[in-house]
Each structure stands twice: as C-alpha cells, then as structure tokens.
N, C-alpha and C positions, 0 to 999 in steps of 0.2 A: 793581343796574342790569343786572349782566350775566346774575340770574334771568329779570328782565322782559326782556331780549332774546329771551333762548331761549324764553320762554314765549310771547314771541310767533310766534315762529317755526315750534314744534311747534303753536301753536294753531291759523295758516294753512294747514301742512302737514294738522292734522286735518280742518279744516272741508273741503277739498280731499278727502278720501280721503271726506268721508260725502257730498261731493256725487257724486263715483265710485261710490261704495255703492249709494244711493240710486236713479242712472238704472240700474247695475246689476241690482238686484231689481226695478225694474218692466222691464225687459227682459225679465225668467227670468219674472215671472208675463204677461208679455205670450206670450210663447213658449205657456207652458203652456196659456192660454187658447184658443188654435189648435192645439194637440194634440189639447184635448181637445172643443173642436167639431167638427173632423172626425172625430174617434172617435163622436159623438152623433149625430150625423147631422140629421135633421129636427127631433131634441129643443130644444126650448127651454133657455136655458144663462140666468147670472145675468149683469151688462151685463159688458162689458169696462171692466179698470180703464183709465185714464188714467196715461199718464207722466209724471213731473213735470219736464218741461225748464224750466219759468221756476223753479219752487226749487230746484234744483240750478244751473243757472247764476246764480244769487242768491246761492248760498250757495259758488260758486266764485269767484265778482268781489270776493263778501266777505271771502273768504279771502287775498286780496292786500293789504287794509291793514294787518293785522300783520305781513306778511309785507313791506312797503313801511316800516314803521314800525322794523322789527330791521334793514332791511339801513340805516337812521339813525343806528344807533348803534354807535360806531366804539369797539374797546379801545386804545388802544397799550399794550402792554408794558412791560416795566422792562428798561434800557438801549437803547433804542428812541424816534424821535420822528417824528413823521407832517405832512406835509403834505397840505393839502386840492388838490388837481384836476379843476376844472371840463371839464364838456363841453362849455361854451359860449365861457366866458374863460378857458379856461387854469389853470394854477398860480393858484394866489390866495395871499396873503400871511399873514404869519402861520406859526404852530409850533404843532402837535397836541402837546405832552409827555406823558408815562405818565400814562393814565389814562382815562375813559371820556367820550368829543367825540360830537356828535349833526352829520349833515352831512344836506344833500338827497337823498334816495334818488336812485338812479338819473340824474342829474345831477350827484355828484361822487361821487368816491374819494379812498381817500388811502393815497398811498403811506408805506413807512416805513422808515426809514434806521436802520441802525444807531451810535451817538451809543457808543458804550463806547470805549476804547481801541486800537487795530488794530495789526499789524507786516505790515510789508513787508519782507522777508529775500532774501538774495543767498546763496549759497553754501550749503556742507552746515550743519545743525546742529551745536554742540560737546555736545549733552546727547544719549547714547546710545539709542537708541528712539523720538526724541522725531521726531513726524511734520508738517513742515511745515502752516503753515496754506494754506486755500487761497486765499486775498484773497491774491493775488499772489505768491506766494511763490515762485522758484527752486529747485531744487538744484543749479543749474548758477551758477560763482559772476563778477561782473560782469567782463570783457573791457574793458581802457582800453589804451589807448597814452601810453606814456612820455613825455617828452621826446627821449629816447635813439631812438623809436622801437620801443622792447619793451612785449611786451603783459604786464600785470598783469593777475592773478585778484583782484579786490574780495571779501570776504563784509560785505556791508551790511544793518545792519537799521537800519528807520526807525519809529518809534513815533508813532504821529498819529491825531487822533480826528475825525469831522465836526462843526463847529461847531452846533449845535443852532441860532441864531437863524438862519441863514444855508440852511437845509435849502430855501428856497422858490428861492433861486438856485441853487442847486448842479440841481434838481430841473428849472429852466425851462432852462439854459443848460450847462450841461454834460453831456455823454456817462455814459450809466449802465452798470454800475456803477463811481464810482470810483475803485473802490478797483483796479480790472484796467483800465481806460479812461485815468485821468488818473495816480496817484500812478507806476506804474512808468518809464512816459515821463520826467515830471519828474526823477523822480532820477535817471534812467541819462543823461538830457543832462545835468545837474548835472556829474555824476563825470567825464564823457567831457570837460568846458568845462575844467575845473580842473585834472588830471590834467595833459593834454600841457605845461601851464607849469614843470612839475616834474622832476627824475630821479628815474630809480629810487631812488635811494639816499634822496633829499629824502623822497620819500612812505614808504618805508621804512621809515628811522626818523630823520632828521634834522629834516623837518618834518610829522613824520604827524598831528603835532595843528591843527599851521597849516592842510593841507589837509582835514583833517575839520571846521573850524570854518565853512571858506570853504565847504565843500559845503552844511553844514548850516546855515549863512545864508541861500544862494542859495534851497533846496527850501524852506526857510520863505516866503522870501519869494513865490519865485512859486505853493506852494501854500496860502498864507494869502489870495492874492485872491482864491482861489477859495471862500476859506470853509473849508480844509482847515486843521488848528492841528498844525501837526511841535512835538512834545513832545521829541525825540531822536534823535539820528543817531549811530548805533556804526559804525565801522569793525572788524571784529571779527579779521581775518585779510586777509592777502596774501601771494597767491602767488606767487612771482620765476618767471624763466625760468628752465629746468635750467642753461643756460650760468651765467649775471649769478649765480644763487644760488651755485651753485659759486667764483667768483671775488670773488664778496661776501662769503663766509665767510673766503677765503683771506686776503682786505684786513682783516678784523676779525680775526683771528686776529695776523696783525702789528699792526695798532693798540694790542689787549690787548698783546703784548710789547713794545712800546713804551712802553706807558704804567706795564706794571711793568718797562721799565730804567728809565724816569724814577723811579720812587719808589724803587726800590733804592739809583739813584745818591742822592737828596735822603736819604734814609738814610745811605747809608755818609757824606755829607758831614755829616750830623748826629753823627755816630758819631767820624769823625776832631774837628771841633769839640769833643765831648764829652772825647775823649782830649786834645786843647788843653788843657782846662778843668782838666781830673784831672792832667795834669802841671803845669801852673801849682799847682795848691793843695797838690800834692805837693812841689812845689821850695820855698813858703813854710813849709809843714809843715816841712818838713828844716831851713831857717836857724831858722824859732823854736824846734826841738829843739836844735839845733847853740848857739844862743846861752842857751837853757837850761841844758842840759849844762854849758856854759862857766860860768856861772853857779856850779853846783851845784859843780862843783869848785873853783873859788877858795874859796866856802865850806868845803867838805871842808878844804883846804889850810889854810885860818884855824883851823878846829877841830882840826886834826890838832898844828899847829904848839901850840897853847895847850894841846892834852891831853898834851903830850909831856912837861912839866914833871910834870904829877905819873903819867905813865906808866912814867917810867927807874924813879925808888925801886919798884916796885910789881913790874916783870921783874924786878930782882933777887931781890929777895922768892920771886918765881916761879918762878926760878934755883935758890937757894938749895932753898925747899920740892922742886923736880922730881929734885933730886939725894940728898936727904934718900928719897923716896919710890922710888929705886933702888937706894937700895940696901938695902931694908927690899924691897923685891922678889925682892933676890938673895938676900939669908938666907931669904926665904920659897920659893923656888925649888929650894933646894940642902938642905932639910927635907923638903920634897914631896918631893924623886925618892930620898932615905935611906927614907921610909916605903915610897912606889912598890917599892922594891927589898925591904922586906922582906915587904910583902904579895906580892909573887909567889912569893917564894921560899916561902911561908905556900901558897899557893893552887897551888903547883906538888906539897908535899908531899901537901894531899887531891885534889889528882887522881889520883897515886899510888899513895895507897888507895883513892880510889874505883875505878881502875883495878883493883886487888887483890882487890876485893870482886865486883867483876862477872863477875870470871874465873872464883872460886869459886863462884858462882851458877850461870854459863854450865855449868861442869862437872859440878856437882849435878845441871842441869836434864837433861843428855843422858844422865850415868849414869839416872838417874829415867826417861828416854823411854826409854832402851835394853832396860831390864827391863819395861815396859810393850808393848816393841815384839816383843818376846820371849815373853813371856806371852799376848798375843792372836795370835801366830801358832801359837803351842801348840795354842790353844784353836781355832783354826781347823784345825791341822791334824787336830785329833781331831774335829773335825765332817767334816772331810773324808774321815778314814777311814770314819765312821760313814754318809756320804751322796755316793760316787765321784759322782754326778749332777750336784752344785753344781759342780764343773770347768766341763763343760758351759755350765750357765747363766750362769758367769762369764767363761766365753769369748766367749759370745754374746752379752753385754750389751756386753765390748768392743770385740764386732766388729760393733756395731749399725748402724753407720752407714755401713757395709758391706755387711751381709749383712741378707737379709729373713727366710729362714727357712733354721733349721741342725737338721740329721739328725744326732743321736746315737744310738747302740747300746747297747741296755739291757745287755748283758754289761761295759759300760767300757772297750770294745777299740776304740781310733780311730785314728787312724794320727799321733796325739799325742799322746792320750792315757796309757799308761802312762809316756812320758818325763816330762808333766808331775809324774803321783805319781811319781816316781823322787826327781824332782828337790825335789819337797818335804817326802819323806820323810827325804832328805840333810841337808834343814835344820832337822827336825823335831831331828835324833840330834846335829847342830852345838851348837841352843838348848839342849839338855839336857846334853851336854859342857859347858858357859861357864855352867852355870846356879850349882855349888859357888863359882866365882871373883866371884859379884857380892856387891861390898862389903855392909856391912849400911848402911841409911838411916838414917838420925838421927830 
C-alpha cells in the first residue's frame, strides 16, 4: 500500500512536469519559428506549429487524481495513533491505530499522538550523562511549601501514556501538546495541595510514602478524565533547607544514640538476667556435687573400715618385708663403696703411669724437634752463606705489609745487614758446639 501511495504521487508529479515539458517545447519551437521568418524575409516558411494548451492542461488537471488519491492514504506508525479531523465537522470519532487508514483528501487530516510510554521529571537526573527528555521535563527540581512554612525541592517523575481510545477527546477538548499543556500543571497543583498538610520531617521520611500515594492518586485521577492513564509516580529525591537539613541531621543523630542506649541497655539487662541464670544453675551445680561428694565418702568410709580387717595382717607383712629389704641394702651399699675404693685406688695407679708415659713421649718429642730444629738451621745457614741476598728477601717478605718496595745493595752492605750474618753465624758455631752432646735416638 504504501508502493501504491508513492507511485501515485510520483506519477501525478510526472504527468505534471510533461505537461510543463510539453507547453515548454512548443514555446522554444514557437520562438524559433519567428526567428526564423524574420531571418527569410519574403520567403515562404512551412505553417507554424500550434501549442498544445488543452493537452497539457489535460494532462495537468489529470495529474491531481493520484496525487488527491496518495494524499487518501494515511500511515500511522508503530507506537503512534491518529485521529481523523474534518474541515467541516471537526474531530470525528474513532482511533486511526498503526497501520495504513484511507481518509478524504483534502477534507480531513489526521493528526497523531504519541500512544508509547512518557516521563515527566522534576529535578536533576541521578544517571550520569543522561539528558532529560523534552516532553516536559525540568532540571530545576519542584518548589512546595511545608507546613512549617519551608520550602522543599521535589525531583518527580511520573510515567504515563495517552490512552489510545480516548485520543478524539483529548484532540477536540484539550490544549495541545499535552504532554507541556496539561500533565505539568496537574502535577505541580497535586504536590503544592498535599504537601502544605505535612512537616518537613512527615514528607521526609516519616510519611513520604503516605504523601507519594496521596499525590499519585490525586494526578491519576484528575489526569485519567482526561484520557491520560498515570502508570507511576516516584518521588525520587528532596531537598531540605540548609538550616532544617542541618538540625534534622542533629535530631537523627541523637535518635540513633537513643535508640542504641535503648538496645545496649535491653542487653546489658539481658546479660545481668543471663548472669541470674548462671549463678542459680551454678549454686544447684555446687549442692548436687556437695551431696555427691558426701555421698562418695561415706562410701569410701564403709570400704575403708571393711578393708582394714584384712589391711593390719598385710602392713605387717610389709613391715616386716621393708626391713628385711634394708638391710640387704646396707650390706649392698657397704660392698659397693669397698669396691668404689679400690677401683680408684686401681685407676689412680694408671693415671700415674699414664702420667709417666706421656712425660717420656713429651721429652722424646722436643729432644727429636730440637735436633731437627738445629739441623735445618745449619742447612739454612749454609744456604745463607752461599746466597747473602736471601737476608734480603726474608726481610722483605716480613716487612710486606709495610713496606712496598725495598733497595738492597748488591755488595751485602746495609745498614743491618752484616749484624744480621753476625748474628747467625754465632748460632751457626752455638748448633755445632751442642751438636757431640745430642743423645743418640732410639
């Protein structure tokens, strides 16, 4: 259907442009034809064409029945519904719904209402970025008077859609558009009627639901006779006065500690109770142990008394056996410390000798170093005589950690050096004196 609209539509706009076409080009060869009889002059020319003004205005007059027939055919949209409006009677009755309606041309129109969902909003949004709609919508948030006198900031939203059967009243009798016309009014006298009956503190939070139910009854009901259907009314936010917010925080803040002494106190009296309990089951506890106990010992006492008969013969016995076993203790004690005594005297002699033997050893060992120690200094000192320069380098390795570099004089002449050979040539002629007196070794 909505082919055949268009195709009508372009078909009237074509017919239209070839009846234009048409008187067009007999105009340009009419032109031409008078150009070119005054260019000929007395010549004889071929006739002049004719213009066609009745088939182009034929084919123009014709061009408006499709073009009368397309403006017939009405679409409504999807979430969308249309009323018919006469130019004669007005509004006519009845609901256009999505989809393709044929009406009188040029004799009716039809308007068409949005039928989806809607909000009407008071205040800032709470969703970041999010850009009010424009059907009514504030950013300034609703202005009421208290009871108190103090003014409260509202943020309202009201969710409401146009009743679809009712679009031909809404269309003949009320102010367009209504969603900027009728729904804002209504609800700001709503909130403004209801409010002043209240305190701050009531709307607040004592009865903020009482007063959002009584709002949202009200704007239903006076905007349901209009045909308008309130799905929802949110109170989303209120704003105190800086004073009242300030002193209304103060007053809930003692509330709260009020309300936890209360429960601390119903605590602790739970707690003392509790302790009631626990010494009461404690003081039963204690007699039923106390007469247990009593109990258990009178028995102990019965069995004690009846094991006594055969307990006397049995200590003597035990008597007798514990004195028996003292004195087999004291003959075994007074053998031990005879042995004791002559194992020391045993272990005092090889210490003795072991003492003896070690001396000899130690003796042996130092004679043996001594001749050793004698012997390699021989042999050093004959390398010394053989090589005066190892002084030198023995001096210098001892005095390393001292000294970084040491000048010696190839002739042996240092200004310690010959007392050093002096001195170890002394002990050269000493080792060799003591050398007849060393025992022979074994």
């Amino acid at each position: 259907m909505l082919f055949l609209k268009y195709s009508l539509v372009w078909g009237g706009i074509g017919m239209i442009l070839i009846a234009v076409a048409m008187l067009t080009y007999d105009l340009y060869l009419t032109m031409q034809y008078r150009r070119a009889q005054t260019a000929a002059g007395p010549e004889p020319l071929p006739p002049l064409p004719q213009i066609r003004w009745r088939s182009a205005l034929a084919l123009a007059l014709l061009a408006w029945g499709p073009i009368l027939l397309s403006l017939g055919i009405v679409v409504v949209p999807s979430g969308m519904a249309g009323v018919r409006v006469s130019q004669t009677k007005g509004t006519l009755a009845g609901t256009l719904y999505p989809g393709i309606h044929f009406v009188t041309p040029l004799a009716e129109n039809v308007s068409l209402f949005d039928t989806r969902d809607q909000l009407f909003t008071t205040g800032a949004m709470e969703e970041p970025g999010k850009t009010p709609s424009a059907a009514g919508t504030k950013l300034e948030p609703l202005n009421v008077q208290a009871k108190e006198g103090l003014t409260l900031g509202l943020s309202i939203t009201v969710r409401y859609r146009l009743d679809a059967k009712r679009l031909d009243s809404i269309q003949a009798n009320l102010p367009l558009p209504v969603e900027k016309e009728i729904v804002p009014s209504v609800v700001t006298t709503a909130w403004r009627e209801i409010v002043p009956n209240y305190t701050v503190r009531d709307v607040f939070a004592a009865k903020r639901e009482e007063v959002r139910k009584r709002a949202a009854d009200i704007i239903s009901q006076k905007l349901g006779a209009d045909g308008i259907i309130v799905k929802e009314v949110m109170l989303r936010d209120i704003q105190l006065p800086p004073e009242y917010a300030k002193g209304l925080e103060n007053l809930l803040l003692k509330e709260q500690e009020n309300d936890q002494m209360g429960v601390q106190t119903e605590i602790q009296q739970k707690q003392v109770r509790l302790s009631e309990l626990e010494a009461e089951a404690a003081k039963v506890q204690q007699v039923k142990q106390a007469e247990g106990q009593a109990q258990v010992r009178v028995l102990e006492a019965k069995g004690e008394a009846d094991a006594m008969q055969y307990t006397l013969p049995l200590k003597e016995k035990q008597i007798q056996q514990s004195r028996l076993e003292a004195e087999a203790r004291k003959e075994a004690t007074v053998k031990n410390a005879e042995a004791m005594a002559e194992a020391k005297v045993i272990d005092s002699k090889a210490e003795m000798e072991r003492r003896k033997l070690l001396a000899e050893a130690e003796a042996d060992r130092i004679r043996v170093t001594a001749v050793a120690d004698a012997e390699r200094m021989k042999s050093e000192g004959e390398v010394l005589k053989q090589n005066p320069l190892l002084i030198n380098k023995i001096v210098a390795e001892r005095l390393s950690d001292k000294l970084q570099i040491m000048m010696v004089p190839s002739d042996g002449k240092f200004f310690f050096a010959n007392d050093v050979l002096r001195s170890m040539n002394m002990a050269n002629h000493a080792s060799q004196a003591e050398e007849p007196q060393t025992p022979p070794q074994n």
